[in-house]
C-alpha positions in Angstrom: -8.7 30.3 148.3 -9.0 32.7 145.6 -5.9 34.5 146.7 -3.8 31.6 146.8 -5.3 31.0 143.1 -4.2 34.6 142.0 -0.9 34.3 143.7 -0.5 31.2 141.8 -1.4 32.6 137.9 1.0 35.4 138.5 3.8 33.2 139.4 2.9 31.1 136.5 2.2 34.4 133.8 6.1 35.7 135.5 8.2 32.5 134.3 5.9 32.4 130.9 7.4 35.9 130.1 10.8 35.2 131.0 11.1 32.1 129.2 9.8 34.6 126.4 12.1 36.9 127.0 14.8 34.3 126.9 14.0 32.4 123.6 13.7 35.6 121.9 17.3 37.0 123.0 18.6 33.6 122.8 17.6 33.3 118.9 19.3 36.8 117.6 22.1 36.4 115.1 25.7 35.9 117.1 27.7 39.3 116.3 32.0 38.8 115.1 34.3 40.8 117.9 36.1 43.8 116.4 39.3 44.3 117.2 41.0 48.0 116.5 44.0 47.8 115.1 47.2 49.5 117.3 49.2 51.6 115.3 53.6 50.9 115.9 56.3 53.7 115.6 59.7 52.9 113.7 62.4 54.6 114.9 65.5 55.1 113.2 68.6 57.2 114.1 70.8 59.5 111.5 74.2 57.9 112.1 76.0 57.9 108.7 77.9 60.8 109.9 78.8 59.7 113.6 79.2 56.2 112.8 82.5 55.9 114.3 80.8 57.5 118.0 78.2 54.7 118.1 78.4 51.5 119.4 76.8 48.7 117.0 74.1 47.7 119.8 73.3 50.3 122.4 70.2 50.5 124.9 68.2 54.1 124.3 65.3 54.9 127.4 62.2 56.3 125.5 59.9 58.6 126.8 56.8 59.1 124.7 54.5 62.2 125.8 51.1 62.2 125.1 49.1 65.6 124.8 45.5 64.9 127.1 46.7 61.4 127.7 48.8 59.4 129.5 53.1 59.2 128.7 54.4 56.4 127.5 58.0 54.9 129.2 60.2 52.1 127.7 63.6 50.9 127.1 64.5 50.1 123.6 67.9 48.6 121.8 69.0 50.2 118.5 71.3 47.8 116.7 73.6 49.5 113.4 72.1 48.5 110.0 75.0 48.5 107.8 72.9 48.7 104.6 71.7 52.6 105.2 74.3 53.9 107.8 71.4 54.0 110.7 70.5 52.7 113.4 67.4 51.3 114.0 65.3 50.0 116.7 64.9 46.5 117.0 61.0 46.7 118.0 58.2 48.5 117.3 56.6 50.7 119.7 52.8 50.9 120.1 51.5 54.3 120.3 48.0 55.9 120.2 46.1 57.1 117.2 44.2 60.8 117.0 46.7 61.9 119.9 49.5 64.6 119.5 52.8 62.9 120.1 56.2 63.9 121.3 58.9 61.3 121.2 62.1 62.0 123.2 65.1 59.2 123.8 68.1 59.3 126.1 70.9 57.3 126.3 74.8 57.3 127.7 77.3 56.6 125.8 81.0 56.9 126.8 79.7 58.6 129.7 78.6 61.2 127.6 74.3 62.2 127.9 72.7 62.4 124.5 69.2 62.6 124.0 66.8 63.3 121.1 63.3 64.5 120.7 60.6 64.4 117.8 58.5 67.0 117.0 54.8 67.2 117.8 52.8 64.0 115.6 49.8 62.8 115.2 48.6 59.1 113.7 44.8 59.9 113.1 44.3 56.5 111.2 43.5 53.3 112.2 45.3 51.4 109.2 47.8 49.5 111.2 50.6 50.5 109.3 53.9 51.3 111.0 55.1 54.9 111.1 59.1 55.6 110.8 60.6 58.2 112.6 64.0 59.6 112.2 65.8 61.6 114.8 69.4 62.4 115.9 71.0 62.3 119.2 72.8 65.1 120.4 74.5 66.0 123.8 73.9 69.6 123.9 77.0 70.3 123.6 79.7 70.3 120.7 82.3 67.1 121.0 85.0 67.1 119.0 88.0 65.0 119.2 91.9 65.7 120.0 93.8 65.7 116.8 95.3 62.9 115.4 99.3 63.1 114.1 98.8 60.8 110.8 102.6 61.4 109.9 105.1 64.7 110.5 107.5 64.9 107.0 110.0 67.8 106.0 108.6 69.8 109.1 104.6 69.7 108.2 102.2 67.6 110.1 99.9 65.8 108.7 96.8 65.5 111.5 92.8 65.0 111.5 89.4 65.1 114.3 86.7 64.3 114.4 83.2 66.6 115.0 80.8 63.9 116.9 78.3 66.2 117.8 77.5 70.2 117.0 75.6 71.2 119.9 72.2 71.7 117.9 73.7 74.3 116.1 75.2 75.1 112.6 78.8 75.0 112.4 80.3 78.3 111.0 84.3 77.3 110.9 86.3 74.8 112.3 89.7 73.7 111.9 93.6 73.3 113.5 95.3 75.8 116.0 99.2 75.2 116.5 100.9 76.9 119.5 104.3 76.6 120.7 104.5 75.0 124.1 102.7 72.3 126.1 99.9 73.6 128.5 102.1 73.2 131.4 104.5 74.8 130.6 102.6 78.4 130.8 101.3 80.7 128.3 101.2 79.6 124.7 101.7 81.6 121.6 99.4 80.7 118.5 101.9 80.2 115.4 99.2 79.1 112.7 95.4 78.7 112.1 94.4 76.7 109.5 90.4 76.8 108.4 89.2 73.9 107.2 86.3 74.2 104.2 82.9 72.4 105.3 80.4 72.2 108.0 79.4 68.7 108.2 79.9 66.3 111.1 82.8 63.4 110.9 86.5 63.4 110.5 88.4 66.6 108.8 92.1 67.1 108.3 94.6 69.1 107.4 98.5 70.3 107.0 100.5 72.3 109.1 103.9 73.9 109.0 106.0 73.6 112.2 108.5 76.3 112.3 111.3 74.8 113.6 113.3 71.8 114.6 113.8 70.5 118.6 110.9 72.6 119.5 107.5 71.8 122.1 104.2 72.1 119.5 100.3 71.3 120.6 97.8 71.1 118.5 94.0 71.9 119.2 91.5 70.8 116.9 88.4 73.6 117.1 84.7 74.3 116.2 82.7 77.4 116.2 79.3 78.0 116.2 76.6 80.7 117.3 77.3 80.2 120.8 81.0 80.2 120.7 84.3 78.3 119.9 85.3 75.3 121.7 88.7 73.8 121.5 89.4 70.0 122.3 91.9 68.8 124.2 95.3 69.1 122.6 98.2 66.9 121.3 101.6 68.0 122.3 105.2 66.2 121.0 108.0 67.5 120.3 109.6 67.9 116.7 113.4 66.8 116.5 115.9 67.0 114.1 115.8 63.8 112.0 118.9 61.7 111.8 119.8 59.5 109.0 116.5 60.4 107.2 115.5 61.1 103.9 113.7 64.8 103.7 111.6 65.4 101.1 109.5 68.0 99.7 106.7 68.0 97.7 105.4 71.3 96.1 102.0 72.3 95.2 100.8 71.0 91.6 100.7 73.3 88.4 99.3 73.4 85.4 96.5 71.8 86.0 94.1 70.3 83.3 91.1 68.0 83.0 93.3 65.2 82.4 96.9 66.1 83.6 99.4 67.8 86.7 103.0 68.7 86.9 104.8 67.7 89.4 107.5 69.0 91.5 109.6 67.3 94.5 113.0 68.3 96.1 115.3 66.3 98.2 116.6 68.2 101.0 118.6 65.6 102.3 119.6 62.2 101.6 120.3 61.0 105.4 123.2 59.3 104.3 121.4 56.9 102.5 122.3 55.5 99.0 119.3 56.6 97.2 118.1 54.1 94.1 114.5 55.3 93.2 112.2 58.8 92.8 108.9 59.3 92.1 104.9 60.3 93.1 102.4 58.5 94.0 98.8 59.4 94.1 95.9 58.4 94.8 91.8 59.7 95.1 91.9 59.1 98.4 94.2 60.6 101.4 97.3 59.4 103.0 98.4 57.8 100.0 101.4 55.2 100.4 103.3 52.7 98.4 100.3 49.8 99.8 97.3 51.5 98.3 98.2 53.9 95.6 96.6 54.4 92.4 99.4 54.9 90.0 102.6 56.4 90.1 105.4 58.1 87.8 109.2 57.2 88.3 111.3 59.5 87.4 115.3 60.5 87.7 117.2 63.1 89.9 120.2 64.7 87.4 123.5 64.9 88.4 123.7 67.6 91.0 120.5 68.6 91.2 117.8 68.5 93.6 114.8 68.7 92.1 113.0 66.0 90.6 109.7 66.0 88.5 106.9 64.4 86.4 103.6 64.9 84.6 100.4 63.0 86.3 98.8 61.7 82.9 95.1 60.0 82.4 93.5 61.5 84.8 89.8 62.1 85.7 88.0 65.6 85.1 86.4 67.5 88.1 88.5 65.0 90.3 90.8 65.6 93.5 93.4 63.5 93.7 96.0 63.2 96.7 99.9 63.4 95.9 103.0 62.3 98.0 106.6 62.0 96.3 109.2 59.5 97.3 112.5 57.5 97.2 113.2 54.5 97.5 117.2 53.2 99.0 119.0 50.6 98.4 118.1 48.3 100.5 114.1 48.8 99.9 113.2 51.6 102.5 110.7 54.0 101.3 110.7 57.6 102.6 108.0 60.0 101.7 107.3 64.1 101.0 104.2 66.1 102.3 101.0 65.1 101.2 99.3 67.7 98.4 95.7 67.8 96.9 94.5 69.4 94.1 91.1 69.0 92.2 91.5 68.5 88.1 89.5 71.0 86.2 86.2 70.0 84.6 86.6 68.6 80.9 88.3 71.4 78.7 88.2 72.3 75.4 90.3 70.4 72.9 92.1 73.5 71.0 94.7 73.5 68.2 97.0 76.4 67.1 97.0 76.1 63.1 99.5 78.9 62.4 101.1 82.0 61.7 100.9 84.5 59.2 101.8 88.5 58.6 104.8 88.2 61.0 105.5 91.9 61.1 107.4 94.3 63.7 104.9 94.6 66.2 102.0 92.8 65.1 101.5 89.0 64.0 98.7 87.4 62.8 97.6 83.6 64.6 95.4 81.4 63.8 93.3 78.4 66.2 90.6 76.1 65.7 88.4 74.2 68.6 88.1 70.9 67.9 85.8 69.8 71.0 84.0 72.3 73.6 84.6 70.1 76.6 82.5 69.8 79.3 80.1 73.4 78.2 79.8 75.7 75.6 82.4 78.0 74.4 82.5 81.6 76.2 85.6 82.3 75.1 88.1 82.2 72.1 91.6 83.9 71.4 95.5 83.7 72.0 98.0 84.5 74.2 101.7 85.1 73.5 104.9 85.5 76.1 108.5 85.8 75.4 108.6 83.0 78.0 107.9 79.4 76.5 105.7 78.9 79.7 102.8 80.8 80.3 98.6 80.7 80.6 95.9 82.2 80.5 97.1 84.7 83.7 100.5 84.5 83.3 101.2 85.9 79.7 102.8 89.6 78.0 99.1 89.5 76.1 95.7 88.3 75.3 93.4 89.0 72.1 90.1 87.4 72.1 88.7 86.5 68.8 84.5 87.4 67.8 84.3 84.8 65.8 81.4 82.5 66.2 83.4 80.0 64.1 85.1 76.9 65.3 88.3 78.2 63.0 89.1 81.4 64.2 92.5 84.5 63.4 93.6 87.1 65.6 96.2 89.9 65.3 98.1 90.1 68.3 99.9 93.2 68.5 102.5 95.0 71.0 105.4 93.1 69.9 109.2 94.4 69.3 111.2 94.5 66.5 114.3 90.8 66.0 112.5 89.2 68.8 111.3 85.2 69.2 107.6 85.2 71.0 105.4 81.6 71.8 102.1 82.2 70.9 99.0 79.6 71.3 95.4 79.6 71.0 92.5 78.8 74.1 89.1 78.7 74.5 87.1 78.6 77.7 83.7 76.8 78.1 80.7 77.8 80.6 82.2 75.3 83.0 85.5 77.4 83.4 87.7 75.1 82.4 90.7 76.7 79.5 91.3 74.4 76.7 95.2 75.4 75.1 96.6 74.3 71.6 99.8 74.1 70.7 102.7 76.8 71.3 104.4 78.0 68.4 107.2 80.2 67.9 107.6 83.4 65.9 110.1 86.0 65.0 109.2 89.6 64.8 110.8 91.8 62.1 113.7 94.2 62.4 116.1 96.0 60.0 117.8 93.6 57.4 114.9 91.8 57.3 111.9 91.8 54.1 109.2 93.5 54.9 105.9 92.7 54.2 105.7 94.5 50.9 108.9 92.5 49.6 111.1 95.2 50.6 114.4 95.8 52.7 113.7 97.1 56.2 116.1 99.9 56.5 115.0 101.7 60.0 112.6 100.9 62.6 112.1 104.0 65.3 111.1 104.4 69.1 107.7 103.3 68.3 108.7 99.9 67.0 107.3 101.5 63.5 109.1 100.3 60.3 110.5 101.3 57.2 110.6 99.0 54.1 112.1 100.9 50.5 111.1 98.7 47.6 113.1 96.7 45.5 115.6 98.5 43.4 113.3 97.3 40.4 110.7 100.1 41.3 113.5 102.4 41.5 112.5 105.1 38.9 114.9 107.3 37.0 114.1 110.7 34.7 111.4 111.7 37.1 111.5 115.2 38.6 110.3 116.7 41.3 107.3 118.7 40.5 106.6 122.7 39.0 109.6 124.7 40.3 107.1 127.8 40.4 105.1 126.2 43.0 105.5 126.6 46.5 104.7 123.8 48.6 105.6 124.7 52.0 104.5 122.4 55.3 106.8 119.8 53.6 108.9 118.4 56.3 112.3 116.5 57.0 111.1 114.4 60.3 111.3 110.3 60.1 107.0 109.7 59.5 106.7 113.0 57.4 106.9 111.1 53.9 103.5 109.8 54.1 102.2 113.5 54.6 104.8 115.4 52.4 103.8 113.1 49.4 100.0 113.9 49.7 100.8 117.4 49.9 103.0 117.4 46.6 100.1 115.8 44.5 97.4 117.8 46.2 99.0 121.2 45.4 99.5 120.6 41.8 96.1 118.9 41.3 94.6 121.9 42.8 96.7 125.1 41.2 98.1 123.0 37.9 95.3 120.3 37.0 96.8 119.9 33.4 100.8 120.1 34.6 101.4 116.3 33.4 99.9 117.0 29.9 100.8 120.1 29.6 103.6 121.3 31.8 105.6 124.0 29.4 102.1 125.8 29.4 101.0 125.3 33.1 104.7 125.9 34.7 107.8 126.6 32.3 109.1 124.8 28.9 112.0 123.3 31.4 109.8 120.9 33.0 108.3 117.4 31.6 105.5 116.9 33.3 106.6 113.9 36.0 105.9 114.5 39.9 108.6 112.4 42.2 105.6 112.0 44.4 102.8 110.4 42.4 105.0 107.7 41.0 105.7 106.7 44.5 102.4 107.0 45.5 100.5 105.2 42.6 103.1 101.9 43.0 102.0 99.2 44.0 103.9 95.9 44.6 102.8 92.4 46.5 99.0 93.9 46.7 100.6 96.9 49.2 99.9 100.5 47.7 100.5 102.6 50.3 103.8 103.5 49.2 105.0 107.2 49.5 108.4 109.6 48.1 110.6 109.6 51.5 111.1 112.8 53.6 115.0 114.3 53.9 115.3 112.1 57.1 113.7 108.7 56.0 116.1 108.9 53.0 119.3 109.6 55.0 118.2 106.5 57.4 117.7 104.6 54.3 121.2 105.4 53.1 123.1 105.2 56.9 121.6 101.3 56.2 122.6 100.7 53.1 126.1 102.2 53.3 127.1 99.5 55.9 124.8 96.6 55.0 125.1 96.7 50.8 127.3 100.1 49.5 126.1 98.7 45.8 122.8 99.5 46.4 124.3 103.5 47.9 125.9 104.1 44.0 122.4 103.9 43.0 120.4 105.8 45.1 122.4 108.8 44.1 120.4 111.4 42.6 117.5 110.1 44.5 114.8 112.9 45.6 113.3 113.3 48.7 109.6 114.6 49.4 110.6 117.8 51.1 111.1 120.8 49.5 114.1 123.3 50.7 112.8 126.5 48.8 110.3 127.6 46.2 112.7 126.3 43.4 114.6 123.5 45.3 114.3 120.2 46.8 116.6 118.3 49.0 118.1 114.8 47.1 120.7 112.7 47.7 123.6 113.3 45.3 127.1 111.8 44.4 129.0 113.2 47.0 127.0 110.8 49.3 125.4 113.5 51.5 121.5 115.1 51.0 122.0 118.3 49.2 119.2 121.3 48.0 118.7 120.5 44.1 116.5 122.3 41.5 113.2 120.6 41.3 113.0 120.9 37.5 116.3 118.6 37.7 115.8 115.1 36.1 116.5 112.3 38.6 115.7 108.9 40.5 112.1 108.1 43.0 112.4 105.4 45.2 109.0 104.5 46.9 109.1 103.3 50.6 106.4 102.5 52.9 106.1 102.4 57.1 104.0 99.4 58.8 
């Protein structure tokens, strides 16, 4: 009985504490779930380049590795997104966050294998937001296309590829190779290489000369890179002789500025055709045509010429620009030249040529001012002069560059010859390179006949293109003699050039052993003598601001008088009894007397000076 009872109370004292238990569990506050946020991976594919190789919609099979964890496997569509030349996929993929990550892809497309693969990532937060990735798919390999012939004119093809892929590496040259027979027909010679600038993916081109007429030509587009060269497949055709079609030929541009071109074309044949209409068209674009060209100039082929040219106006600095020329017939049919490019300078100087001045035998004074520095500042400032109304800054008989910091700037261009006509014109060059030019203007050196710069008659220019003006007959001096007969003045000499030197010597020598012969000449030499020295008149003239003048030697008269006996015999009567600077003893000088020769004559003998000067 008591057991029973005990048996009982524990039973009883059991459920008490589990309904205890219970009520005290079943009152605690209810706690919200919390769920972790999975980060998503955005994955877009570089395709600006290759957009042409891709497929709008294509399926890609993902493979997402998981360092310590388990891989990832999928299949995922990448559809083109026109506004940033990618591709993107269409759905995000959930990854896992504080794992290292290695994303590869695989696809086939035009049953070639691409694949691509990420480097190692990480997404150690639990924000939720989307991570973008951005790979590119590459086969391995390099894949480049077999050229394409845009158009064959006047014997140069115009053709273009296409570099898909680069193999994972750089590219360090690719380009055209012509050779001279089809791959059948046995071993090939290679006639041209042409190297195309760049290194970037997508579509080059270029232009190549075929030799000659009804031969067998392929052409292999080709890449190289650190692990080789590789050649695509080629396009072969034949190149026959045209029949009853225009050939034209468009040469390369010249003198090219910021702004303008000349240009050049030549009709090599007229097919037969009755030809109405010639000009160029251009454009910024290639593979210009009459549909889509920018502008054009029209222009006229002369009577019996073949040539035909224009100037391309307006343009844009710093901007290449794509060139064809063309004729039109009679009954509308356009045919068209090779396809040139050329890039227009970056904005040049604005440069004008302001003049001329000191026109002499060989030298010439020009004078420029810049009016706008262009595109940079000004490195560079002078003039250039040719005998040739073309020329530049290369192409020119000389180029003097002016230190002036000035915008208004002279230069003395020297090297010139005696009667000749020479353009001259003024540049400057900016930091950008670019040459600014101003106007060409003509001038005409001296020669004999002409006035020299002093006012006088050029009578004698020599080897050295040096010249010899004798002054006006108005400084033509009479009762003057030559000097003290007593002294000796030897080193005098007769030589063309010798004037200069014989006059300094004359005054010298009687300033040093006669200092008073001019005041007092009976006293420092003889009572026959006045006091006048031939050779210090000369040398103290001075006319039109020159004073360099100088008594002439034996030679430099007898030129002077072999000029004026042809050109003006007046002026020969008064020259006689002229002296000459060098002496011919102790007591004689040479002069030029009435019997129209030089002659030895007594220096204490009263006669004419004539002053003349060399430049």
């Amino acid at each position: 009985m008591i057991k029973k009872s005990l048996y009982k109370n524990f039973y009883i004292y059991f459920i008490l504490v589990l309904l205890v238990l219970f009520g005290i569990f079943s009152c605690e506050k209810e706690k919200p779930l919390i769920l972790k946020p999975i980060p998503a991976l955005q994955i877009y594919l570089e395709t600006s380049q290759l957009k042409f190789a891709y497929p709008d919609t294509f399926k890609v099979k993902i493979n997402i590795e998981v360092i310590e964890g388990k891989d990832i496997t999928d299949s995922i569509s990448f559809v083109k997104d026109e506004e940033y030349n990618v591709h993107k996929a269409n759905a995000n993929i959930e990854i896992p966050i504080n794992k290292d990550l290695i994303v590869r892809l695989y696809t086939t497309l035009n049953g070639i294998d691409f694949s691509a693969h990420s480097d190692t990532l990480r997404v150690d937060t639990a924000t939720g937001q989307i991570r973008a990735l951005r790979l590119s798919l590459t086969s391995g390999g390099v894949i480049i296309n077999s050229p394409k012939i845009e158009n064959i004119i006047n014997m140069q093809a115009d053709v273009s590829s296409a570099l898909f892929d680069n193999g994972g590496e750089a590219i360090l040259s690719k380009g055209f190779i012509l050779k001279d027979t089809f791959p059948e027909d046995g071993f090939a010679t290679i006639l041209d290489t042409i190297e195309v600038e760049g290194n970037n993916l997508g579509v080059f081109s270029a232009s190549i000369d075929l030799p000659e007429y009804e031969k067998n030509y392929c052409i292999y587009a080709f890449v190289e890179n650190n692990k080789g060269a590789f050649l695509s497949q080629p396009n072969c055709f034949k190149l026959e002789e045209p029949t009853n079609t225009v050939q034209l030929y468009t040469y390369e541009a010249t003198y090219i500025s910021d702004t303008s071109a000349e240009l050049r074309a030549e009709l090599i044949s007229n097919g037969g055709n009755e030809l109405q209409e010639y000009g160029f068209i251009w454009s910024t674009t290639p593979n210009v045509s009459i549909n889509n060209y920018q502008n054009r100039a029209i222009t006229d082929l002369e009577f019996g010429a073949t040539d035909f040219y224009a100037t391309m106006e307006s343009l844009s600095p710093a901007t290449t620009y794509f060139v064809k020329s063309y004729v039109s017939t009679n009954n509308s049919e356009i045919f068209y030249g090779n396809e040139i490019t050329f890039t227009t300078i970056s904005a040049m100087p604005t440069v004008e040529t302001t003049g001329s001045s000191d026109v002499f035998i060989r030298t010439a004074k020009i004078s420029g001012r810049i009016l706008s520095t262009g595109a940079g500042t000004i490195t560079e400032k002078g003039v250039i002069y040719s005998d040739s109304y073309i020329f530049d800054y290369t192409n020119n008989m000389g180029k003097f560059i002016s230190n002036s910091l000035n915008a208004n700037f002279n230069v003395e261009i020297s090297g010139l010859e005696k009667n000749n006509w020479y353009y001259a014109k003024a540049y400057a060059i900016n930091s950008e390179g670019s040459i600014g030019y101003g106007e060409v203007i003509e001038i005409e050196t001296l020669g004999v006949g002409d006035n020299g710069p002093a006012g006088g008659t050029i009578f004698f220019v020599d080897n050295n293109n040096i010249g010899f003006e004798v002054a006006p007959l108005d400084y033509l001096a009479e009762n003057q003699q030559w000097g003290c007969s007593e002294l000796d003045i030897s080193g005098t000499e007769l030589e063309v050039g010798k004037g200069a030197d014989n006059t300094i010597l004359i005054i010298n020598t009687h300033n040093a052993q006669m200092p008073n012969y001019e005041t007092n000449p009976d006293t420092e030499c003889s009572p026959d003598h006045d006091g006048t020295i031939a050779a210090k008149y000369c040398a103290e003239v001075e006319i039109n601001g020159y004073s360099d003048w100088f008594l002439p030697s034996y030679n430099e008269l007898q030129e002077c008088y072999n000029y004026f006996q042809t050109a003006d015999p007046t002026t020969i009567t008064m020259l006689q009894y002229t002296w000459t600077s060098t002496q011919a003893g102790d007591d004689f000088m040479y002069a030029y007397m009435l019997t129209q020769s030089l002659s030895t004559v007594l220096k204490n003998t009263s006669g004419k000076a004539i002053p003349i000067r060399k430049f």
